[in-house]
N, CA, C and O atoms as CSV, one atom per row, in Angstrom:
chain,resi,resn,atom,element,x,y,z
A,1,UNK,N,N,96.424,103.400,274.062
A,1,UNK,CA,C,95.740,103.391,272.792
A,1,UNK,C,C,96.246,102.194,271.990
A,1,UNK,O,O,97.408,102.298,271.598
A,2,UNK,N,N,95.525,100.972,271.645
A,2,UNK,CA,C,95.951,100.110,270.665
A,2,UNK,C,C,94.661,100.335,269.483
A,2,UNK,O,O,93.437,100.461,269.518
A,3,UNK,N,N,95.939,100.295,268.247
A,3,UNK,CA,C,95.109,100.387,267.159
A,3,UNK,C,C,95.264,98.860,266.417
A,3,UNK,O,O,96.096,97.978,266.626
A,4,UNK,N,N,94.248,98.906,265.572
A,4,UNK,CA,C,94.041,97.688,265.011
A,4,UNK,C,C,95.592,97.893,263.492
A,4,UNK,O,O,95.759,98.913,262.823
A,5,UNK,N,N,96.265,96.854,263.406
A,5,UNK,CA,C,97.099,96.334,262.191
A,5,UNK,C,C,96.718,97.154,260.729
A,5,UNK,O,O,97.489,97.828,260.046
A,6,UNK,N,N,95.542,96.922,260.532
A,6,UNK,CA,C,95.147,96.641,259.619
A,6,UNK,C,C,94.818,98.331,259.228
A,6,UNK,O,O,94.465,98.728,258.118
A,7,UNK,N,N,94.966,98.908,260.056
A,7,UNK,CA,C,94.794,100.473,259.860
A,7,UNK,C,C,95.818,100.888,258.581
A,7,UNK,O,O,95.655,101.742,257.710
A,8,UNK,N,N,96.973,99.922,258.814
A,8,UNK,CA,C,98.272,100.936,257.730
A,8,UNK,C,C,97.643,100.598,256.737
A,8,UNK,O,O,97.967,101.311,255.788
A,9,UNK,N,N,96.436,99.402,256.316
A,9,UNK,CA,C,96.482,99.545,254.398
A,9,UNK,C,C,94.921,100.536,254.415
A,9,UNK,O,O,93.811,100.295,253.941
A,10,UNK,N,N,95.291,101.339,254.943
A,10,UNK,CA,C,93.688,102.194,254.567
A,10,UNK,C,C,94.167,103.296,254.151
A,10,UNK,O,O,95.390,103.186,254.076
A,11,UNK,N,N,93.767,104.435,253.803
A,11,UNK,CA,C,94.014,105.477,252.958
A,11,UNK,C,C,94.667,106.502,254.447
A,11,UNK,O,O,94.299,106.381,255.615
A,12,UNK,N,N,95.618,107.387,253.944
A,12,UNK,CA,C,96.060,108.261,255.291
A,12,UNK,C,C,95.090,109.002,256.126
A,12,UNK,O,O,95.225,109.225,257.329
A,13,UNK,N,N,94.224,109.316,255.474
A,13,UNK,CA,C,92.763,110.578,255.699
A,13,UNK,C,C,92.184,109.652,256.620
A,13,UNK,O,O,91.806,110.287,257.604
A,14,UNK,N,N,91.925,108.318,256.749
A,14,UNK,CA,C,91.127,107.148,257.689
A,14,UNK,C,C,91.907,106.941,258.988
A,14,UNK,O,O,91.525,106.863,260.156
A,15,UNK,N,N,93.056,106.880,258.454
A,15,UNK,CA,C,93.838,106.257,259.395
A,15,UNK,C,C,93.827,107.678,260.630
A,15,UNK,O,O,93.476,107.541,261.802
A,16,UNK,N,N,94.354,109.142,259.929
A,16,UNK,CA,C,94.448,109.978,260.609
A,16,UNK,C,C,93.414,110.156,261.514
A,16,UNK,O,O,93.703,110.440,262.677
A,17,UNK,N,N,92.087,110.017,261.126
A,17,UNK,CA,C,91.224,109.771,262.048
A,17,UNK,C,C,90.785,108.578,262.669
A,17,UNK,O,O,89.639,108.854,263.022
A,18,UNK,N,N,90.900,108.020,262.831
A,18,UNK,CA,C,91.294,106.745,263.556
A,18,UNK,C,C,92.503,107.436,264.753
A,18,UNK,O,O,92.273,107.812,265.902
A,19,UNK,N,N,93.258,107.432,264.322
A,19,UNK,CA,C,94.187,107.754,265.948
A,19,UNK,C,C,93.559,108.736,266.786
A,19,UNK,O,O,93.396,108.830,268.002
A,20,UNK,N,N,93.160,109.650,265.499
A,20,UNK,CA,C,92.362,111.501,266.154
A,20,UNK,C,C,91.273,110.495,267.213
A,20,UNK,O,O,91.288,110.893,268.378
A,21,UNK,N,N,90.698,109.730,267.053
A,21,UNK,CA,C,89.227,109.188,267.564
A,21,UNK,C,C,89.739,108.496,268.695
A,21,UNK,O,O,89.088,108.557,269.737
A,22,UNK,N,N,90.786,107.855,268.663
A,22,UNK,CA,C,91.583,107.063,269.868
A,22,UNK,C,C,92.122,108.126,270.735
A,22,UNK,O,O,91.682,108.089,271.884
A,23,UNK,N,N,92.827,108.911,270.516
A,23,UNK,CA,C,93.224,110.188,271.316
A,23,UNK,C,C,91.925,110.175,271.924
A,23,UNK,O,O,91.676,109.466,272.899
A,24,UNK,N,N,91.205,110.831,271.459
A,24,UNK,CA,C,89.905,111.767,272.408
A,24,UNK,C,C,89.208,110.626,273.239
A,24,UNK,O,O,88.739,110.885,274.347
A,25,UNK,N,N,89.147,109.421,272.723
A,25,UNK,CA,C,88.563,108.372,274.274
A,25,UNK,C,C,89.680,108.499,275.216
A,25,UNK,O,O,89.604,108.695,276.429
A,26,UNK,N,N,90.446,108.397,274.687
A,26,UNK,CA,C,91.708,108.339,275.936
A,26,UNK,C,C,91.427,109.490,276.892
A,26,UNK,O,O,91.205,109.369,278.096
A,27,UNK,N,N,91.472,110.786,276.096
A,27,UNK,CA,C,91.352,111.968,276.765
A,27,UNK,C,C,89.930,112.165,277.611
A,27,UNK,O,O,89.817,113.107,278.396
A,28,UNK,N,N,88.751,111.121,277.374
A,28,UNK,CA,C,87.355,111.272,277.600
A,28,UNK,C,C,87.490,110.015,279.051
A,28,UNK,O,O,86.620,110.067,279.920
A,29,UNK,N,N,88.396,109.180,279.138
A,29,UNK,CA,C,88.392,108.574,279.619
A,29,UNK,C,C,89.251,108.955,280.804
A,29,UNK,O,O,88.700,108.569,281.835
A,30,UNK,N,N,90.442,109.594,281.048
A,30,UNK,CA,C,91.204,110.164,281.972
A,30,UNK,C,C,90.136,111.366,282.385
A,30,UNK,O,O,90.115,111.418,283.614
A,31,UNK,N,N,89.382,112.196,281.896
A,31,UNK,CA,C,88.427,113.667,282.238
A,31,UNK,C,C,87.608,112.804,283.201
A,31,UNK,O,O,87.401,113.199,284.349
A,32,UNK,N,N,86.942,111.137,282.568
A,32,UNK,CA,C,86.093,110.366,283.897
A,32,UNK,C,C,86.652,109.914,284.849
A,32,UNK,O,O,86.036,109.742,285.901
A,33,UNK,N,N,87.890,109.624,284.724
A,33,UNK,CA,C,88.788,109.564,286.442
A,33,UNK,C,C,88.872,110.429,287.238
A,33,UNK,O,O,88.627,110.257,288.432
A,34,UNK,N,N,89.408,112.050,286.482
A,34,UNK,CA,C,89.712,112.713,286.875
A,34,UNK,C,C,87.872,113.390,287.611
A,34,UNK,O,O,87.942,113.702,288.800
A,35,UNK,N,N,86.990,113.504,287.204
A,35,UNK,CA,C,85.875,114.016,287.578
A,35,UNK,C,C,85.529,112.786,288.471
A,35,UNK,O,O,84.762,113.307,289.280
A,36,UNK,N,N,85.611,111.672,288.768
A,36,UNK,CA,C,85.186,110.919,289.837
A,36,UNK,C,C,86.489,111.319,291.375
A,36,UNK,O,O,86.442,110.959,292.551
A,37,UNK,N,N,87.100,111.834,290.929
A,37,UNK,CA,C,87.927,112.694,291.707
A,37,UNK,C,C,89.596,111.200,292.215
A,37,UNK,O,O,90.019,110.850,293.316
A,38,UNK,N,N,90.007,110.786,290.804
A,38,UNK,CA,C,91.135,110.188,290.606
A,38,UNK,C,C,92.573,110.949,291.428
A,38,UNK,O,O,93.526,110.557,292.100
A,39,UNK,N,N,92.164,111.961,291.019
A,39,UNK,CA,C,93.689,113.022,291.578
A,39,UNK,C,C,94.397,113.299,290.137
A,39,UNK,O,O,94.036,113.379,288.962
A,40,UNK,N,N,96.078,113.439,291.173
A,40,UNK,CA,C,96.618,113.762,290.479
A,40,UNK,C,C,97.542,113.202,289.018
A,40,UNK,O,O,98.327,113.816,288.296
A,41,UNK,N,N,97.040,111.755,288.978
A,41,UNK,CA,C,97.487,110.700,288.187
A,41,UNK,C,C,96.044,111.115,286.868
A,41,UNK,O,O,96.245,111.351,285.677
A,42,UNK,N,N,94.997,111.098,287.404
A,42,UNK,CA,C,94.260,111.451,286.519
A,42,UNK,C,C,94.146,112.854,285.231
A,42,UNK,O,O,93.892,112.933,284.029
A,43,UNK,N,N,94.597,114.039,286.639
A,43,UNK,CA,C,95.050,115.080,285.342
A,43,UNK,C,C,96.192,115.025,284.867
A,43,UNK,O,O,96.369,116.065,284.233
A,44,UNK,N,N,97.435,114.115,284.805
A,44,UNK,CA,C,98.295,114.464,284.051
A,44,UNK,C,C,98.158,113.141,282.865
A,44,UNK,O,O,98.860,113.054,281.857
A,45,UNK,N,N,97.110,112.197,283.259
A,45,UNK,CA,C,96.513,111.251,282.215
A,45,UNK,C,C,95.823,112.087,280.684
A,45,UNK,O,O,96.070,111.930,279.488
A,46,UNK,N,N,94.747,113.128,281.534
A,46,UNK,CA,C,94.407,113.763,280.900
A,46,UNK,C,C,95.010,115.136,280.231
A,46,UNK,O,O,94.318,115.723,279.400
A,47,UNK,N,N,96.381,115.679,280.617
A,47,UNK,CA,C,96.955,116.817,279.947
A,47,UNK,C,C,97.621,115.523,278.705
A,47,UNK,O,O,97.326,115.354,277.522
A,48,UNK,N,N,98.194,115.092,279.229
A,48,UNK,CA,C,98.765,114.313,278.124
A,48,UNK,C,C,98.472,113.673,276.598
A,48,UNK,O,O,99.167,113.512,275.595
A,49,UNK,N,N,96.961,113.369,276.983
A,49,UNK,CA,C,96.068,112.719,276.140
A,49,UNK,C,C,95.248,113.915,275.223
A,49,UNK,O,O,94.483,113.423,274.394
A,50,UNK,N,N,95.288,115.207,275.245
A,50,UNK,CA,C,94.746,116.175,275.067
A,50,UNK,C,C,96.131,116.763,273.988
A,50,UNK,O,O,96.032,117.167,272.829
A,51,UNK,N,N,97.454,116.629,274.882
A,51,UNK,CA,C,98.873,117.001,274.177
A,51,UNK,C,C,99.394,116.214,272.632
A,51,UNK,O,O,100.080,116.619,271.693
A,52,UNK,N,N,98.978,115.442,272.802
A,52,UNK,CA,C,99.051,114.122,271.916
A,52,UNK,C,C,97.990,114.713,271.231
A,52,UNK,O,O,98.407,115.474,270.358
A,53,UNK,N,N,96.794,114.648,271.298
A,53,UNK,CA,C,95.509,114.636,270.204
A,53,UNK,C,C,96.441,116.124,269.422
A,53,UNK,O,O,97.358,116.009,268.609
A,54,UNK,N,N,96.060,117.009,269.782
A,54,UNK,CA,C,96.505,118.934,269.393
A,54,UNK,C,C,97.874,118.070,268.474
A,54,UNK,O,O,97.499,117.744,267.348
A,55,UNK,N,N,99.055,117.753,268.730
A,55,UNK,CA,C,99.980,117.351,267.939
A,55,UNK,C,C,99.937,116.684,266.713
A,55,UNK,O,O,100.503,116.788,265.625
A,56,UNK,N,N,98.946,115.842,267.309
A,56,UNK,CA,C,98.256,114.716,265.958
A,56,UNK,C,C,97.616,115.140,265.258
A,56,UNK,O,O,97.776,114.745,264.103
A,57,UNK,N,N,96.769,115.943,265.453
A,57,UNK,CA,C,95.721,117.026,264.592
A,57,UNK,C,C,96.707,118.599,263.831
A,57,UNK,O,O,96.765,118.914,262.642
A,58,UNK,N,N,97.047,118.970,264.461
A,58,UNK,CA,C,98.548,119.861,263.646
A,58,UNK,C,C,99.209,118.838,262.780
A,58,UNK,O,O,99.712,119.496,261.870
A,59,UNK,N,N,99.508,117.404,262.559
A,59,UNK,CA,C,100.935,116.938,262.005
A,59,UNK,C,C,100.092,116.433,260.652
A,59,UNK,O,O,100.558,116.442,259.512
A,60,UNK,N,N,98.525,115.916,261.085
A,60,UNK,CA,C,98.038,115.758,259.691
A,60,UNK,C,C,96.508,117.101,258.988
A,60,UNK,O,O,95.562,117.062,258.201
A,61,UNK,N,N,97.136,118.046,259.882
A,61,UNK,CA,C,96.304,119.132,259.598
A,61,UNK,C,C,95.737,118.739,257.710
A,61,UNK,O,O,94.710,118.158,257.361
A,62,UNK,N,N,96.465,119.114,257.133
A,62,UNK,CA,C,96.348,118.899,255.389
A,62,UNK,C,C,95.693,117.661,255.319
A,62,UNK,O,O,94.517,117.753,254.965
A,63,UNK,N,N,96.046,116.694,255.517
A,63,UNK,CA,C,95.489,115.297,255.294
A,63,UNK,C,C,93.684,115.300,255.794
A,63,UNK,O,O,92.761,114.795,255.155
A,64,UNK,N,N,93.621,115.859,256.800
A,64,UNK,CA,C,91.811,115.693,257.385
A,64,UNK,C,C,91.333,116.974,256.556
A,64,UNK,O,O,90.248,116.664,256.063
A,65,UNK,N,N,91.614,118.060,256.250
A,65,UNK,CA,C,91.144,118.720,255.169
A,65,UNK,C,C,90.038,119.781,255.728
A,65,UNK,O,O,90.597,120.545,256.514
A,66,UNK,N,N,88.974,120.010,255.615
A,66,UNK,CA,C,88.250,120.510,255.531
A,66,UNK,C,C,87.165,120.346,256.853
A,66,UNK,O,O,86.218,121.125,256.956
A,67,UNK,N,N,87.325,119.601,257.533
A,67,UNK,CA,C,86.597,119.177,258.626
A,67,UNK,C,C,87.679,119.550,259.575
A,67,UNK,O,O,87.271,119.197,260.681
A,68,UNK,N,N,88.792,120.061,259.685
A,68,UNK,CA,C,90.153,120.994,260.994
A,68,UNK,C,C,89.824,121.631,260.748
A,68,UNK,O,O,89.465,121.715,259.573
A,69,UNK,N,N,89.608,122.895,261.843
A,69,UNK,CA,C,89.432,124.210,261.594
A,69,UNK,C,C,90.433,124.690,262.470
A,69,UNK,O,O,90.783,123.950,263.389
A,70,UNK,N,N,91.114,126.150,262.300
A,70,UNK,CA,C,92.153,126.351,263.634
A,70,UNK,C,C,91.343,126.638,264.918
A,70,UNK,O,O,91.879,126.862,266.003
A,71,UNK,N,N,89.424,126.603,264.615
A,71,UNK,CA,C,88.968,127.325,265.846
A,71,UNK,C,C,89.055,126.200,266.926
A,71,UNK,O,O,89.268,126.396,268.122
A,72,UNK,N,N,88.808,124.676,266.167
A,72,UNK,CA,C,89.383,123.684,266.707
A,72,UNK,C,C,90.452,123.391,267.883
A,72,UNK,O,O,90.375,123.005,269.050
A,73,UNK,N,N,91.509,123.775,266.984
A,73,UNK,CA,C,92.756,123.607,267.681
A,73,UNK,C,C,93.215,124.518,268.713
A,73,UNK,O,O,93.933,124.250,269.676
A,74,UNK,N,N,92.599,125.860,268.314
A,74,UNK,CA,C,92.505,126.674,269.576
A,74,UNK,C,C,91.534,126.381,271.064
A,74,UNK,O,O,91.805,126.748,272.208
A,75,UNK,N,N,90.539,125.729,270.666
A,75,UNK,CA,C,89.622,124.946,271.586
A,75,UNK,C,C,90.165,124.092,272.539
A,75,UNK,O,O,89.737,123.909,273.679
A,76,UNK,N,N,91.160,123.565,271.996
A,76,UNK,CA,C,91.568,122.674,272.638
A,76,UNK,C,C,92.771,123.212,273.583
A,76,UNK,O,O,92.739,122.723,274.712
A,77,UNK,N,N,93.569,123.902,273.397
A,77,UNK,CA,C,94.170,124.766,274.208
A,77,UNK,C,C,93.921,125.132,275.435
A,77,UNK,O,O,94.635,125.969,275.987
């Protein structure tokens, strides 16, 4: 995941989503390895990238507001 610099002067609520949005290609992108049948490098691409998003989404739960729901975060589980 590289994010652009210029992310730190934006408001926290942007930024938080911004990484949230980088997580889930990552995670969308290891699920297309893994479904073209990558192996086992592919699902632990993808547990990881899924582990990371759930963490990132819990740490700025408050900050994204109203658009987290816990049915969310249980989803993802």
């Amino acid at each position: 995941m590289r994010l652009d610099p210029e992310l730190l002067d934006r408001p926290p609520a942007d930024g938080a989503r911004v990484v949230a949005l980088a997580l889930c290609a990552d995670a969308e992108e290891a699920e297309a390895r893994l479904a073209a049948g990558a192996g086992d490098e592919a699902l632990h691409d993808f547990r990881v990238a899924v582990r990371r998003l759930r963490a990132t989404l819990r740490a700025w739960r408050a900050t994204l507001g109203a658009g987290l729901r816990r049915r969310h975060l249980a989803r993802l589980r």
